[in-house]
C-alpha positions in Angstrom: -156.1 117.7 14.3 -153.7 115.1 14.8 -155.0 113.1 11.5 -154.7 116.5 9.3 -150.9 116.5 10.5 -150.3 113.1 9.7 -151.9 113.9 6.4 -149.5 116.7 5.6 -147.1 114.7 6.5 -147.7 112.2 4.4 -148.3 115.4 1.5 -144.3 116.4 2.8 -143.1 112.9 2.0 -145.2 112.8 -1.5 -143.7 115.7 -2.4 -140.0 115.2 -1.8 -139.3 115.4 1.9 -138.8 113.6 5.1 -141.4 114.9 7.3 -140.4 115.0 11.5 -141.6 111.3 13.1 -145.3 111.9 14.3 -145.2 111.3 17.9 -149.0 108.9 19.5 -152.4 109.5 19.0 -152.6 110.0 23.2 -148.8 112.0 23.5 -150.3 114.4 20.7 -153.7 114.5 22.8 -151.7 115.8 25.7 -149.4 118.3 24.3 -152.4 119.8 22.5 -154.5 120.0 25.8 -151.4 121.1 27.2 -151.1 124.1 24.3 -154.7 124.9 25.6 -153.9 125.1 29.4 -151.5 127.6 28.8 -148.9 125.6 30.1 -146.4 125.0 26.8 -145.9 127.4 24.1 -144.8 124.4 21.8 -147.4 123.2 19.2 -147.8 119.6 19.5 -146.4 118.3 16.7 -145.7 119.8 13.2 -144.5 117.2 10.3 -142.0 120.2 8.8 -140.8 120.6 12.4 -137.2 119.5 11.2 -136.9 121.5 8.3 -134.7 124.3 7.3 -136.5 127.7 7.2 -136.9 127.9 3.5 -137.7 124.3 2.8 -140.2 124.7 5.5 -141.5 127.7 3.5 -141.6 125.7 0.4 -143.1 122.6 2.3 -146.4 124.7 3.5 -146.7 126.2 -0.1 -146.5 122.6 -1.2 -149.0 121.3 2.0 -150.4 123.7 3.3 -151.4 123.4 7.1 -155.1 122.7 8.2 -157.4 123.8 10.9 -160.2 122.0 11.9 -162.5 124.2 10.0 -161.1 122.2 7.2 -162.3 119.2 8.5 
């Protein structure tokens, strides 16, 4: 998971915009078990994090988001 968001990231900055700063391999490993637990409501890290609400929009038309059934 972590490698598909620095993907899109990478999409977001190919495509025009400055995509939020990706955070370790090991901090994003412990958020996302963290997501898991229960215990944090907050997705680990999303590279349009930072953008306005309708560049965001535009952003996941441009790069889309993955799952791991993409993988």
């Amino acid at each position: 998971m972590y490698d598909l968001q620095l993907e899109r990231g990478e999409c977001l900055r190919a495509n025009g915009w400055e995509p939020a700063e990706a955070p370790s391999r090991q901090t994003y490993i412990e958020h996302y078990k963290l997501l898991q637990q229960g215990g944090s409501e907050q997705p680990p890290y999303d590279p349009a994090m930072d953008l306005a609400p309708a560049e965001a929009n535009a952003a996941r038309d441009a790069c889309p988001e993955k799952s791991l059934a993409d993988m």
